[in-house]
C-alpha positions as CSV (number, residue, x, y, z in Angstrom):
1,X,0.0,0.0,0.0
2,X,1.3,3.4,-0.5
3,X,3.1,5.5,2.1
4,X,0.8,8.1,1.6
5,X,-2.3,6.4,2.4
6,X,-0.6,3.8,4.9
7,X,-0.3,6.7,7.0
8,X,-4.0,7.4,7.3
9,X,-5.2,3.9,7.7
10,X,-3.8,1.3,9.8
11,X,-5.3,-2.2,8.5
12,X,-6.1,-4.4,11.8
13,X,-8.1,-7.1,10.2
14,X,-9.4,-9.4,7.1
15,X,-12.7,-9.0,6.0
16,X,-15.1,-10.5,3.3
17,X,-14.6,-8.6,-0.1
18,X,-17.9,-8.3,-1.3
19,X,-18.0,-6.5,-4.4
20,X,-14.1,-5.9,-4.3
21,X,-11.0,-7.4,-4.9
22,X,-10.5,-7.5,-1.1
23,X,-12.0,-5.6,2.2
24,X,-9.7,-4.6,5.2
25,X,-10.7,-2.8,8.6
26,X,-8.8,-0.3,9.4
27,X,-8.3,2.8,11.5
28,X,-7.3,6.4,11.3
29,X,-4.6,7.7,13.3
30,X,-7.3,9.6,15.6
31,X,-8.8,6.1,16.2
32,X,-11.9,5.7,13.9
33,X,-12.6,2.7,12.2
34,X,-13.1,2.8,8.1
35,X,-13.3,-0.1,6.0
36,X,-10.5,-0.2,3.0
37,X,-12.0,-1.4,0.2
38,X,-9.5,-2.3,-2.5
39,X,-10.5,-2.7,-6.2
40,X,-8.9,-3.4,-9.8
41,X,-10.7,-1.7,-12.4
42,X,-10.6,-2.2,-16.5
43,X,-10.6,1.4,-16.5
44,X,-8.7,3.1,-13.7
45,X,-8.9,6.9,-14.4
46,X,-12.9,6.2,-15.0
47,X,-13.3,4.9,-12.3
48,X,-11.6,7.4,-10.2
49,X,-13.3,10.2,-11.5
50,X,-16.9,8.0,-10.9
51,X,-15.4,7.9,-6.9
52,X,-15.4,11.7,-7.2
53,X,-18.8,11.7,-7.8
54,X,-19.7,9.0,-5.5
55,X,-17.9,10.9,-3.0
56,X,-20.9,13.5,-3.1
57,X,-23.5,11.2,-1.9
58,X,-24.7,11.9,1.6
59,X,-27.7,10.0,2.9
60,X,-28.8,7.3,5.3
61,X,-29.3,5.1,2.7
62,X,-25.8,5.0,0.9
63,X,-22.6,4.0,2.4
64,X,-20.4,7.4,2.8
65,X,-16.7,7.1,0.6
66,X,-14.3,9.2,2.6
67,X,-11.1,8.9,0.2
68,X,-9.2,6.5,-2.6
69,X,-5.7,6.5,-4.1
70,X,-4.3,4.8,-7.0
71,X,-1.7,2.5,-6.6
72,X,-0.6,1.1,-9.8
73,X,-3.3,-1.2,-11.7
74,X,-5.3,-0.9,-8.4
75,X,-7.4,1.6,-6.4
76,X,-8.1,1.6,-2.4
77,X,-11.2,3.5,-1.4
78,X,-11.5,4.2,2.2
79,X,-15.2,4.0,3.6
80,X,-17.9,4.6,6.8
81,X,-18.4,0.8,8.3
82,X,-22.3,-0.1,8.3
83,X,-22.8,-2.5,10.5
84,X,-25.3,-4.6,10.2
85,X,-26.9,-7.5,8.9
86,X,-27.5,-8.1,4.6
87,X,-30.8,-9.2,3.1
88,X,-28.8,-12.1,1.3
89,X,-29.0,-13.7,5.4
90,X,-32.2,-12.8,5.7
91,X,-33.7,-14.4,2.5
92,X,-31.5,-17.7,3.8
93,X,-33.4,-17.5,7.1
94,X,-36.7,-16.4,6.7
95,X,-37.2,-18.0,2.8
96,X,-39.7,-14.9,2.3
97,X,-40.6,-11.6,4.2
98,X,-44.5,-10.5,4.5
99,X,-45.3,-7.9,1.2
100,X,-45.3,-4.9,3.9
101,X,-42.0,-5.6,5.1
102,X,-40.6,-6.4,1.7
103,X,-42.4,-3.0,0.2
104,X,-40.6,-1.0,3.4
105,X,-37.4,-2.4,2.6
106,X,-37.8,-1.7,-1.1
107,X,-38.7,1.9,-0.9
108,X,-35.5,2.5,1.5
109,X,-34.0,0.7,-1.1
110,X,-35.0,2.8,-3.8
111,X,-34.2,6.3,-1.9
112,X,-30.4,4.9,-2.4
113,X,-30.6,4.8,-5.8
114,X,-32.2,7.8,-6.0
115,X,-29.4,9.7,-4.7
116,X,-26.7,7.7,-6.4
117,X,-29.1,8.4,-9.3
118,X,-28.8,12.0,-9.4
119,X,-25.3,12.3,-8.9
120,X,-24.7,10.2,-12.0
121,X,-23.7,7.4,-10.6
122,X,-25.0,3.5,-11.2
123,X,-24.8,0.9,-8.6
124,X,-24.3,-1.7,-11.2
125,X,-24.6,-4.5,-8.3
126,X,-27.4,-4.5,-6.7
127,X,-28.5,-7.5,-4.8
128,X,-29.1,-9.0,-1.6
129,X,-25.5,-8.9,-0.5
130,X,-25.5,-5.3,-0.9
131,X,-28.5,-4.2,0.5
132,X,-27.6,-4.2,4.5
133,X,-29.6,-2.7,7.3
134,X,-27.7,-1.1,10.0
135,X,-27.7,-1.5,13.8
136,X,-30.6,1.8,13.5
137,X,-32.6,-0.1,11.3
138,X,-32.6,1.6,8.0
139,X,-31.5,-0.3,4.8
140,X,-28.1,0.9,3.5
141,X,-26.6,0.1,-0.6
142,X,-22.9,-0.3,-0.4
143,X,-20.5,-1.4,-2.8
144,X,-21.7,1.2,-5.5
145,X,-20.0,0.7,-8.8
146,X,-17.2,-1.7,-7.6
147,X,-18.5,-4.5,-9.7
148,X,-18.8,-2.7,-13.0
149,X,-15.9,-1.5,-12.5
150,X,-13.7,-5.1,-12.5
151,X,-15.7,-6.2,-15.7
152,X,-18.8,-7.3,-14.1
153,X,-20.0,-10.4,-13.4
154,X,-18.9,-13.9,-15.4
155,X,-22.4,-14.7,-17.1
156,X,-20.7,-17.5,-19.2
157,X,-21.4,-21.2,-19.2
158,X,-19.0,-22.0,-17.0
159,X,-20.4,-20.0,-14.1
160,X,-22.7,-20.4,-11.5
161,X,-26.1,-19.1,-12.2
162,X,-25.9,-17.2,-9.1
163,X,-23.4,-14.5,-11.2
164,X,-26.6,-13.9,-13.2
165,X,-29.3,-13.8,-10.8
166,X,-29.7,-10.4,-10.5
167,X,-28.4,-8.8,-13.8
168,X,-30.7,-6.9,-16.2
169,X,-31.1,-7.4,-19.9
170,X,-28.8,-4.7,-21.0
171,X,-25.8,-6.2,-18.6
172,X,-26.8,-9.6,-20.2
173,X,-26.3,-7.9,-23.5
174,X,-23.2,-6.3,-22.6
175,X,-24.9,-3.0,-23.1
176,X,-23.6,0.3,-21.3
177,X,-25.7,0.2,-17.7
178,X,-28.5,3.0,-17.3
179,X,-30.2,4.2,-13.8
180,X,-32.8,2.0,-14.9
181,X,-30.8,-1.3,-14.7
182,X,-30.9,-0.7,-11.2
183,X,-34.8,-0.5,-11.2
184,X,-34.7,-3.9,-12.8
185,X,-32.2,-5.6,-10.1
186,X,-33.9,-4.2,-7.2
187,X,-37.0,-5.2,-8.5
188,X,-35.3,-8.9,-8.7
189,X,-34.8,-8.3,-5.0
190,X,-38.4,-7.3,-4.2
191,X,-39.6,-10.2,-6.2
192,X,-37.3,-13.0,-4.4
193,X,-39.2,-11.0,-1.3
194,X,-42.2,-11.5,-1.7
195,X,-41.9,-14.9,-3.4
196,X,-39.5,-16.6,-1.9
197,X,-38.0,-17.5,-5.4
198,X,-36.0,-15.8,-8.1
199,X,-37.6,-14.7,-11.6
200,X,-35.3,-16.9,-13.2
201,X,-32.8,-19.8,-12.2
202,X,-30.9,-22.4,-14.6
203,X,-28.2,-24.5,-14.8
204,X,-25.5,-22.0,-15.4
205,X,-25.0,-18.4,-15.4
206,X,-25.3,-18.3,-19.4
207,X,-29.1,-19.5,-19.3
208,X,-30.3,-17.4,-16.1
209,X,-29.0,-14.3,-18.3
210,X,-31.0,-15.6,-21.7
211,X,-34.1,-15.7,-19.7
212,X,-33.5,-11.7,-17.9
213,X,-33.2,-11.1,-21.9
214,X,-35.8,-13.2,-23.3
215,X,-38.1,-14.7,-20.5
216,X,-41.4,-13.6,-19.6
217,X,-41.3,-13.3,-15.8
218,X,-44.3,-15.2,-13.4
219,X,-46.4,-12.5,-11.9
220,X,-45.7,-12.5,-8.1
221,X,-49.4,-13.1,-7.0
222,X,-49.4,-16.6,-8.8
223,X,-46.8,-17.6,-6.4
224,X,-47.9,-15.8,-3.4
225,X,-52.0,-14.5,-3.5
226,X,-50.9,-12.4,-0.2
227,X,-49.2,-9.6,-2.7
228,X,-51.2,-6.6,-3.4
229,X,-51.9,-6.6,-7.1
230,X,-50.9,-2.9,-7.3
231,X,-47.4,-4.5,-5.5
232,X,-47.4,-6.7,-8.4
233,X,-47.7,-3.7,-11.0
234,X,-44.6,-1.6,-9.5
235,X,-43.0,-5.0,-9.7
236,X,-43.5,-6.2,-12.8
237,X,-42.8,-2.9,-14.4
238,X,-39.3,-2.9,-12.9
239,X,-38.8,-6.2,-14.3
240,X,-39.6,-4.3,-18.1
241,X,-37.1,-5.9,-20.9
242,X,-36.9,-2.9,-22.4
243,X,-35.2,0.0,-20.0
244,X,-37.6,2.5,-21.2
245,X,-40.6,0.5,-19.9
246,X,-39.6,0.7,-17.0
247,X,-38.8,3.4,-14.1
248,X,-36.0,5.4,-15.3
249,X,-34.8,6.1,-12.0
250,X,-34.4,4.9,-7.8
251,X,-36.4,8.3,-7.7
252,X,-39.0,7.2,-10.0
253,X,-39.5,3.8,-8.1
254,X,-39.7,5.2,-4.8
255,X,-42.1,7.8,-6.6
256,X,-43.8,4.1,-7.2
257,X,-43.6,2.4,-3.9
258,X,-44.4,5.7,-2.0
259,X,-48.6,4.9,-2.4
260,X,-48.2,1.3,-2.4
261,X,-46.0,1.4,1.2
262,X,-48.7,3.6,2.6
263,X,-51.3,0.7,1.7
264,X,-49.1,-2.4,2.8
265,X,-47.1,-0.7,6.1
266,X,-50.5,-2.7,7.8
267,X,-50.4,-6.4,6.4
268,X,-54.3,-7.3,5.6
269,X,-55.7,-9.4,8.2
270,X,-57.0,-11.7,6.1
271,X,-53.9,-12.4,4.5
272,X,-51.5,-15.6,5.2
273,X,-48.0,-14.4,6.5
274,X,-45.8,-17.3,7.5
275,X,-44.4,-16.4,10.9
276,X,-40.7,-15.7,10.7
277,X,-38.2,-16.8,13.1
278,X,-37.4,-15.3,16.5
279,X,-33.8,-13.8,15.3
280,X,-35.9,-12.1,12.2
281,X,-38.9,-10.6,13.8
282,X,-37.2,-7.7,15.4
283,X,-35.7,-6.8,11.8
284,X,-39.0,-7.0,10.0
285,X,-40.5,-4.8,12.5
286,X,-37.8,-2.2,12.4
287,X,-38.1,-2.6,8.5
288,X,-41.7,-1.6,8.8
289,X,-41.4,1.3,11.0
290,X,-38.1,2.5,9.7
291,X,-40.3,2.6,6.1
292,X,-43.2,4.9,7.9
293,X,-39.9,7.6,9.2
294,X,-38.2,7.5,5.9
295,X,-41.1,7.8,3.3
296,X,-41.7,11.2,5.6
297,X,-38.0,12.3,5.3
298,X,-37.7,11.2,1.4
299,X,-41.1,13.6,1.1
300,X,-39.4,16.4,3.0
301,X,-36.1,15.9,0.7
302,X,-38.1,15.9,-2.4
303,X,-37.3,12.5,-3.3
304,X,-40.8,11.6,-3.8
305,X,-41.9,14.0,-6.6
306,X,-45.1,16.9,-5.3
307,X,-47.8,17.5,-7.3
308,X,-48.6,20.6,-9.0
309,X,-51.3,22.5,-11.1
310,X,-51.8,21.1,-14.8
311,X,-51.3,24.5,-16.7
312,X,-53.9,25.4,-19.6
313,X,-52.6,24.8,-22.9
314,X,-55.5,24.9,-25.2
315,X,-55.4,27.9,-28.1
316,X,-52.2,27.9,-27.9
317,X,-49.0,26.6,-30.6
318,X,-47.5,23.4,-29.8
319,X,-44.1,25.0,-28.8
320,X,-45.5,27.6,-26.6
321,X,-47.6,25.0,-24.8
322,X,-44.3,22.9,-24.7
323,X,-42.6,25.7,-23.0
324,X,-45.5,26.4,-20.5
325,X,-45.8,22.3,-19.4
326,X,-41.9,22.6,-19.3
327,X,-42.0,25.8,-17.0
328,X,-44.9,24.4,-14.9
329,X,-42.9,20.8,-14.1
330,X,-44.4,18.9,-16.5
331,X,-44.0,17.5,-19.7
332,X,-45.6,17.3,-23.4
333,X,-46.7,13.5,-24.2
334,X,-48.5,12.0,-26.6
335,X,-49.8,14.4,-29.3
336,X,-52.7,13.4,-31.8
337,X,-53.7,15.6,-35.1
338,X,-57.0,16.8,-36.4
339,X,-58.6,18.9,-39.1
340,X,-59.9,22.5,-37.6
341,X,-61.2,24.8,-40.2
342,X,-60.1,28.7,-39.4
343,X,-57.4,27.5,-36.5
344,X,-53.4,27.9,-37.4
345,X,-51.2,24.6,-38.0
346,X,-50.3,23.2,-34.0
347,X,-52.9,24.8,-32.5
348,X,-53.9,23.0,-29.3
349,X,-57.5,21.6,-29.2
350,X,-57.8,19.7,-26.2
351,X,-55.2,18.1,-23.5
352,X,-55.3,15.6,-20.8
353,X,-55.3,16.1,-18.0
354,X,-57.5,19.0,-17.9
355,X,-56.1,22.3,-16.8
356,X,-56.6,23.0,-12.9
357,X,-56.2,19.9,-11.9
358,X,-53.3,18.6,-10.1
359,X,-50.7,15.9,-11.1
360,X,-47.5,14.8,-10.1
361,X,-44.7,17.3,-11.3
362,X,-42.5,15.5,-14.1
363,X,-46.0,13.5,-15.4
364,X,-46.6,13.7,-19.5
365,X,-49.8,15.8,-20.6
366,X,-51.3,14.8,-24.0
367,X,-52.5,17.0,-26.6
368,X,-55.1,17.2,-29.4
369,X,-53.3,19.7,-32.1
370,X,-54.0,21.2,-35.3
371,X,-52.5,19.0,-38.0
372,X,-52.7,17.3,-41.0
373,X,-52.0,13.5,-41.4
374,X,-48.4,14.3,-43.2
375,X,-45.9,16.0,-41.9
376,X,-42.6,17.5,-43.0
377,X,-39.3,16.5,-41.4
378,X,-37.7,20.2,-39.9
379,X,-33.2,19.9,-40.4
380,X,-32.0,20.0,-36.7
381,X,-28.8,19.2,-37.4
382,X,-26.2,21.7,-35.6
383,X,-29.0,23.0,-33.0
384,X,-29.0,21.9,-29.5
385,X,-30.8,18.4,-28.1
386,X,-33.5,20.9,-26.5
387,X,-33.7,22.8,-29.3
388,X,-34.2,20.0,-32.0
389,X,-36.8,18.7,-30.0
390,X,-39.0,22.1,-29.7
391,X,-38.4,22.1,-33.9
392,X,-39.6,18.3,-34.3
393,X,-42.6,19.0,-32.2
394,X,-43.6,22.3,-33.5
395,X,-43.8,20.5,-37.0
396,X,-46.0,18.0,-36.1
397,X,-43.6,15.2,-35.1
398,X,-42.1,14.0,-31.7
399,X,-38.3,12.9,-30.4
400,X,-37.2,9.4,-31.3
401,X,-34.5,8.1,-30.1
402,X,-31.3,10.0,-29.0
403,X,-28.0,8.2,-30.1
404,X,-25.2,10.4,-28.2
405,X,-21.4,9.5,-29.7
406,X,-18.0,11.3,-29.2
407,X,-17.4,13.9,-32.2
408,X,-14.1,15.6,-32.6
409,X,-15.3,18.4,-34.4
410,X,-19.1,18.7,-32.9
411,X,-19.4,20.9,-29.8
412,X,-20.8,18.3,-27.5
413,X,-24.8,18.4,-27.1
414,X,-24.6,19.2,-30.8
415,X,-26.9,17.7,-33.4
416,X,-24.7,15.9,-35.6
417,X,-27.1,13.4,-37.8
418,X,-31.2,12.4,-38.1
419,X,-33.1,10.1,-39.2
420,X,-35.5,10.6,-41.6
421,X,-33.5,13.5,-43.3
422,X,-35.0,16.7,-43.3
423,X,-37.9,17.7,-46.0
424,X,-39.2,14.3,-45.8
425,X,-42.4,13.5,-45.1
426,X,-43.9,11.7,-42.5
427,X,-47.3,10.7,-40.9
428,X,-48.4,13.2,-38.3
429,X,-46.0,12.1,-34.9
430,X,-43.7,9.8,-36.0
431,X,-40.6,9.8,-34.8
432,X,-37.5,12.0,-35.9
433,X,-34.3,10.1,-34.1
434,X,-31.1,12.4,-33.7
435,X,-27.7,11.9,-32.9
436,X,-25.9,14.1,-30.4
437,X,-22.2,14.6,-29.9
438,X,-20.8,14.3,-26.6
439,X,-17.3,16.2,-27.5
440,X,-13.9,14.7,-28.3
441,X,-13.3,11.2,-27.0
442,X,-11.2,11.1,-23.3
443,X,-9.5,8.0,-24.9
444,X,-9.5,5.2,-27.3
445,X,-12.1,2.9,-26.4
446,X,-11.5,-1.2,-26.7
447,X,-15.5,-1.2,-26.7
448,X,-15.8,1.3,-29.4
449,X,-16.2,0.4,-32.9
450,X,-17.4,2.2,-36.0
451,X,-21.3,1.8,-37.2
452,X,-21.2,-0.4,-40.1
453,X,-23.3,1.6,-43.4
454,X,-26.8,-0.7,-43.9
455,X,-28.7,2.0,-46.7
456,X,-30.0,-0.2,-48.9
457,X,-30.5,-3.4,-47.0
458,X,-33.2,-5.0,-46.1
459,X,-34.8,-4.9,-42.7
460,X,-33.8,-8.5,-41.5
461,X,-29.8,-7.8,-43.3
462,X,-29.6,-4.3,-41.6
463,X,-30.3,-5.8,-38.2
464,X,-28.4,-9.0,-37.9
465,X,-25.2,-6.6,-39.1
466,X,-25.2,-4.3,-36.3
467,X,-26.3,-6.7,-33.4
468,X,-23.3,-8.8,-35.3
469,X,-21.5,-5.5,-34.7
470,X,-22.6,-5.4,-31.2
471,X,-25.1,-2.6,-31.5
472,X,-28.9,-2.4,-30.2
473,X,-31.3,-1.5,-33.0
474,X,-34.6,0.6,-33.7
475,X,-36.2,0.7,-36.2
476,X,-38.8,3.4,-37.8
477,X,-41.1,3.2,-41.1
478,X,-41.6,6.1,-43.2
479,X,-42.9,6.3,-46.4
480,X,-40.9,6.6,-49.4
481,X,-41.8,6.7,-53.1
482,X,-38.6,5.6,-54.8
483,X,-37.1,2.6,-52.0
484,X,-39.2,-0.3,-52.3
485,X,-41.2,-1.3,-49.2
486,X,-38.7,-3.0,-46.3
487,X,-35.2,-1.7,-47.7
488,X,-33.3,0.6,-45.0
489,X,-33.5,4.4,-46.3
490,X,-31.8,5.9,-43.7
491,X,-29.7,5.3,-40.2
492,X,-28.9,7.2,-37.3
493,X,-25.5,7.5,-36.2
494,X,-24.3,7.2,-40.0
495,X,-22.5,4.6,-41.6
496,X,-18.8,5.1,-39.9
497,X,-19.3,7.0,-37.0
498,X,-17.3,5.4,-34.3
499,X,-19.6,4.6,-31.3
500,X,-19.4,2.3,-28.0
501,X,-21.0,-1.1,-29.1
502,X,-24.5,-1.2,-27.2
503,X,-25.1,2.3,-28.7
504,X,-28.7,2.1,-30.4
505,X,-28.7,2.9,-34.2
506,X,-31.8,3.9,-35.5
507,X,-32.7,2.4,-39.3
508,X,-35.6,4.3,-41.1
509,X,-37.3,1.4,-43.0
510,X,-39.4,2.1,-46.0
511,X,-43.1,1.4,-45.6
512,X,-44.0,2.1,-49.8
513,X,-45.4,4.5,-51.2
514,X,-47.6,7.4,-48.9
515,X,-51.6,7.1,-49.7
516,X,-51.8,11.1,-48.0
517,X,-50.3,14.2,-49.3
518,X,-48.4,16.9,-47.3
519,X,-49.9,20.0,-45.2
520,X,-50.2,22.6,-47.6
């Protein structure tokens, strides 16, 4: 260990590694104990720089990093002990907890994430193991971004399925890891609550992560009719496929389990609990009570999002009423077109939900419009991301997906490419996806590759070659006059663009001829 840091921290003893490449107590030189974590990370200087940020997380629910140093191809990180006792014991013990208890430990759960969340950082490992409540009773996430950062887990067929029992889809993929994968392995956790059981178990760590990919999951309730059915919904939305379907963030899912914990805080008398054992009852009912005091601090935090008045948007342009959701906490969803004889192109007809009535800040507000059935694709190329969405929804159209790729020459946040190209025309709301540059690359990447060119090919050839590639693909239909039905038009990043593999390209698939014509 280096002088430097031996001199702040004294090891006295062994501990299990958890997450890292090995675990050490140790004290300072004023006497107070810190656990020494040491790691070795693929990427070292990422991985310092995600400490830095990880370093800024203060809360009950997170364990508290108090320094690191490099010390060749390793990094020790020095961190608060939380003492206490894992839910990966109390699953071996207890087999299943009671659906309050597991929905109390869930929402402390999710106030973790919520605050590694907005500091940017992913957990990347949650599970069991690292989910521990302390001597006070509150549930605390520790080992934040330690196993991403050796490579992850070993999901091959040599391994034990354990390695996968708690991975999403993307990690399964070998995707880049989003807030929302954490969603999906907490709500792995809640399920193995309230069930007793995993989603999915196999022979090897290869098949558990097929089925987190491909598998549909068993809703909870046919495995245990004691779990509420809206439980069931929070659940089964954090076990989404897709990361967009589900919460995006530990915010959002507390946002989730706030109404549910209120109903299940008191089980249902009529309800079967299995009695636990004597060494577990005491650390149900602190669960329980601890949920009540922290879903009142999270509210006073603003962890749990407050509701607010829906503003009135009707008579006015679609990027005015944009701008007026925006400034009143909301935002603009799904937005249908219709004829109006003597009202201007994107005038708003009608919205839900109405205006005076209160929703929760950050919730989408549809919109009838002024429109005809064809729209024409605006150029957003060089604006900002912010900007090019205001231009694709004043013309009638809404976001796709946003592809963000390092660009030596693009300021970053930049549009650099889109998909359809502009003066196309399109069906009233489809989907204009847009590729924004995140600035010049730190480094060379060994997970970067460039975006092989599919123009031309057919739907089936354009996606086998960049999954083959290692990329995620979407695809859009527009209509074209001169490609014939099924044959790629388009894609977003282009054909070259070096991009991390698990980036999602977007291919713009002709759909034939249009039967409409454009908005005069």
């Amino acid at each position: 260990m280096d002088k430097s840091f031996e001199e702040t921290y004294r090891i006295v003893a062994d501990l299990p590694a958890g997450d890292a490449f090995k675990a050490q107590r140790a004290l300072t030189t004023d006497g107070r104990e810190v656990i020494v974590k040491t790691v070795k990370p693929v990427a070292p200087d990422l991985f310092v720089r995600g400490l830095a940020r990880l370093s800024e997380v203060r809360g009950p629910h997170n364990e508290h990093v108090l320094a690191w140093e490099t010390q060749g191809a390793y990094v020790a990180l020095a961190a608060e002990p939380v003492r206490g006792v894992d839910l990966g014991h109390v699953l071996a013990q207890a087999g299943s907890l009671a659906p309050p208890a597991a929905t109390a430990l869930a929402a402390q759960a999710a106030a973790g994430l919520a605050a590694l969340h907005a500091r940017g950082v992913v957990h990347g490992g949650v599970r069991p193991a690292t989910l521990v409540r302390d001597e006070g009773g509150t549930v605390v996430l520790v080992d934040a971004g330690l196993a991403q950062a050796q490579g992850g887990a070993d999901l091959t067929e040599e391994a034990p399925p354990r390695n996968a029992a708690y991975v999403s889809p993307e990690e399964a993929l070998g995707r880049q890891l989003v807030p929302a994968s954490d969603v999906y392995s907490l709500g792995v956790v809640l399920y193995q609550l309230v069930t007793g059981r995993l989603p999915f178990d196999g022979k090897n760590a290869f098949t558990v992560a097929e089925d987190h990919v491909g598998s549909p999951v068993i809703p909870p309730r046919r495995l245990n009719p004691a779990v509420p059915a809206p439980l069931e919904a929070v659940i089964l939305r954090a076990l989404a496929k897709p990361p967009e379907d589900r919460y995006a963030s530990g915010r959002e899912l507390a946002a989730a389990l706030e109404d549910e914990s209120q109903a299940t805080l008191v089980a249902s008398p009529t309800a079967p609990v299995t009695a636990p054992t004597r060494k577990l009852w005491p650390w149900i009912v602190a669960a329980v009570v601890a949920a009540a005091v922290v879903l009142a601090v999270l509210w006073a935090t603003g962890v749990f999002a407050q509701k607010a008045t829906v503003p009135n948007v009707v008579g006015a342009n679609l990027t005015s009423a944009q701008a007026t959701v925006a400034g009143a906490g909301f935002k603009l969803g799904t937005i249908a077109y219709q004829q109006a004889v003597g009202k201007p192109q994107g005038t708003v007809l009608a919205q839900t939900p109405a205006a005076g009535t209160q929703a929760r800040k950050g919730a989408a507000i549809d919109v009838v419009a002024v429109g005809s059935t064809v729209q024409t694709v605006p150029d957003v190329i060089g604006q900002t991301q912010s900007a090019a969405a205001g231009a694709i929804t004043a013309a009638g159209l809404t976001l796709g997906h946003v592809a963000q790729v390092y660009n030596d020459t693009a300021p970053a946040g930049t549009v650099t490419d889109q998909a359809p190209n502009a003066g196309l025309t399109a069906p009233a709301g489809s989907q204009v996806a847009i590729t924004v540059s995140r600035g010049p690359a730190p480094s060379a990447s060994p997970s970067a590759t460039a975006v092989p060119d599919v123009v031309g090919q057919s739907e089936s050839q354009a996606t086998a070659a960049l999954q083959t590639a290692g990329f995620a693909v979407v695809v859009e239909r527009f209509p074209s006059s001169t490609v014939p039905a099924g044959t790629v038009t388009d894609q977003t990043p282009a054909a070259g663009v070096v991009a991390q593999r698990g980036t999602t390209v977007t291919v713009v698939v002709s759909s034939g001829p249009s039967t409409s014509s454009p908005a005069p």
